[in-house]
Structure formats: C-alpha cells, structure tokens
C-alpha positions as CSV (number, residue, x, y, z in Angstrom):
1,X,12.2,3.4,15.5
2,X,10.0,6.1,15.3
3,X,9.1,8.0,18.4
4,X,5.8,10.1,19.0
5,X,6.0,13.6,20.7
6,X,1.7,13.3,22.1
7,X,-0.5,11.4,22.8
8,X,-2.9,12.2,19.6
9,X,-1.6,9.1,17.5
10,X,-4.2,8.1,14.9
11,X,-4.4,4.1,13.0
12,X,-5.8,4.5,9.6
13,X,-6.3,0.9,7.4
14,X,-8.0,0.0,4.2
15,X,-8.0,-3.2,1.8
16,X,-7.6,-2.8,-2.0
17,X,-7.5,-5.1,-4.6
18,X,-4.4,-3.5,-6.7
19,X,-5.4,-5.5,-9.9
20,X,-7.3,-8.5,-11.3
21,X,-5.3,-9.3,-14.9
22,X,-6.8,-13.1,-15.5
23,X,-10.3,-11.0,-16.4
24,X,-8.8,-8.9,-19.1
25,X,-5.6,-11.3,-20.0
26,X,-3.6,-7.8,-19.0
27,X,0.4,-7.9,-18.3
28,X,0.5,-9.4,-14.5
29,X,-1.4,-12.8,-15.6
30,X,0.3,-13.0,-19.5
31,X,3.1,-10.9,-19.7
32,X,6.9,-11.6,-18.0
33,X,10.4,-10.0,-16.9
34,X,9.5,-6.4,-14.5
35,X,6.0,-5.5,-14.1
36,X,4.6,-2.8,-11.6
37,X,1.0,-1.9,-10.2
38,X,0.6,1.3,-8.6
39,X,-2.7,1.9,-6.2
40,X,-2.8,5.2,-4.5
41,X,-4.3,5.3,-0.9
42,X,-5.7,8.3,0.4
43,X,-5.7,8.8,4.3
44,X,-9.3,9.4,6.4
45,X,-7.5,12.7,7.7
46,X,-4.2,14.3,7.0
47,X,-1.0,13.3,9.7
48,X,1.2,16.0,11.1
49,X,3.8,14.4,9.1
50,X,4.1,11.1,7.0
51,X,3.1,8.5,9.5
52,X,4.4,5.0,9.2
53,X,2.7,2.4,6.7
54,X,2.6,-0.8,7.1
55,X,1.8,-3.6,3.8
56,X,0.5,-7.0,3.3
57,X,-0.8,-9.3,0.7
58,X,-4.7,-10.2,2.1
59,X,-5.3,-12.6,-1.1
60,X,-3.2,-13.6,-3.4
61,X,-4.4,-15.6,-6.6
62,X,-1.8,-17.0,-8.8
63,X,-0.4,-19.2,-11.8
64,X,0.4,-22.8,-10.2
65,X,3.0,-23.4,-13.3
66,X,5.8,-20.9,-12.8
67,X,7.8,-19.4,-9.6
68,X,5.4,-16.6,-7.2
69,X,7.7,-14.0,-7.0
70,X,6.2,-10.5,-5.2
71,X,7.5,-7.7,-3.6
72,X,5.1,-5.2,-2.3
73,X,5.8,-2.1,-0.2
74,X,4.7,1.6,0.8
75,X,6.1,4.2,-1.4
76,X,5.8,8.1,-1.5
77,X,4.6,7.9,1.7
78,X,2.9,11.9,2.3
79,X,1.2,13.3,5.2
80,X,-2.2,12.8,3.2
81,X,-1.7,9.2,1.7
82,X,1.0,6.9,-0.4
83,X,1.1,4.8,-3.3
84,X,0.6,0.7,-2.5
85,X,3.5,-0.7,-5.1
86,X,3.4,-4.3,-6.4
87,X,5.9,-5.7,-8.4
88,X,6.8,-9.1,-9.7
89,X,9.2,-10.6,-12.2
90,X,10.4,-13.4,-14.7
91,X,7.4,-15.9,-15.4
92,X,5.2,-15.7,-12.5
93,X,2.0,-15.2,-13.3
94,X,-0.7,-13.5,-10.9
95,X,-3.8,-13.0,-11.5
96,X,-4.6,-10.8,-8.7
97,X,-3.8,-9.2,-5.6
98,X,-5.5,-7.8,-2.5
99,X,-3.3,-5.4,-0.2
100,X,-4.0,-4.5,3.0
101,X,-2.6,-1.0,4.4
102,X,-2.1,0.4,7.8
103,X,-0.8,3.8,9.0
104,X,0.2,4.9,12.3
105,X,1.1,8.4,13.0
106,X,0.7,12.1,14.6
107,X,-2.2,13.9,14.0
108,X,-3.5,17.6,14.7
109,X,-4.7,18.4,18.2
110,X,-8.1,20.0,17.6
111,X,-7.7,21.8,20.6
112,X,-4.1,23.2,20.0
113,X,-4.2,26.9,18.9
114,X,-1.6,28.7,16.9
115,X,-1.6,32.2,18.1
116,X,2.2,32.7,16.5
C-alpha cells in the first residue's frame, strides 16, 4: 500500500494503441516464441515522486486459431512518465492492442515555498 503525505494527489490517464501488426504483417500478428512492444507514456505534469500506474487491455484484436497469451504491465515507472510493456509468446497471434493507463500520485503544491 502506498500512503500519501497531502492532500495534492493528482489522477493522470490516457489510451494508446501500442501496435497494429495485421496492417504491415509485422512480428506480433506473423512471428512466434518472445515478442515485446514498448509505448512510452509521458505524464500531463511531473509527480513529486513515481506515482502508482495502473494497466489494462481497452481492445484487444486477435488470431482465433492459436492460444491469447498477454502480459502487460507498467515498467520504468519515473516521476515524469513510464514505459506501457506488452509481451506475448508461443503462437498467439495479435493483431493489435489498445492500453489504457492510469497514475495516481503526489504532486507539487504550487503554493509551497522553498526558502531553504
């Protein structure tokens, strides 16, 4: 759990679609075994420190023939944004995702002066 010291918590979401590979036959809709997409997200506003992101698939669009496998998660998580990390593996064939982001977290109190 995380625990806020003020009351000056901001909520920060976007949607992106990470990749569309049926359009260009590129490796998540023809290839197999590991394959990664990396999106980076940029925040509105910087947090005092990384803030807490939360992940989901919005649309999903995929091969009917073969297993969905997906794993999708926050990484690099910075005060000013993180990368949005898909993965899949073995013969699953996607041919495109949407990701939807949220972050929760401290931010700067405009009114706060540092005198020190």
């Amino acid at each position: 759990m995380k625990r806020f010291k003020n009351n000056l918590i901001a909520v920060d979401q976007g949607s992106s679609v990470m990749f569309s590979d049926f359009a260009n036959n590129g490796p998540m809709w023809s290839g197999d075994g590991p394959r990664e997409s990396v999106t980076k997200v940029e925040f509105g506003e910087p947090y005092l420190a990384p803030p807490m992101v939360h992940v989901s698939i919005s649309m999903w669009d995929t091969g009917g023939n073969t297993n969905q496998r997906a794993d999708l998660r926050a990484e690099k998580i910075t005060r000013t944004g993180c990368d949005l990390v898909f993965r899949t593996w073995g013969d699953s064939r996607i041919a495109r995702i949407r990701a939807d982001w949220m972050a929760i977290g401290e931010v700067p109190d405009e009114d706060a002066w540092d005198v020190g």
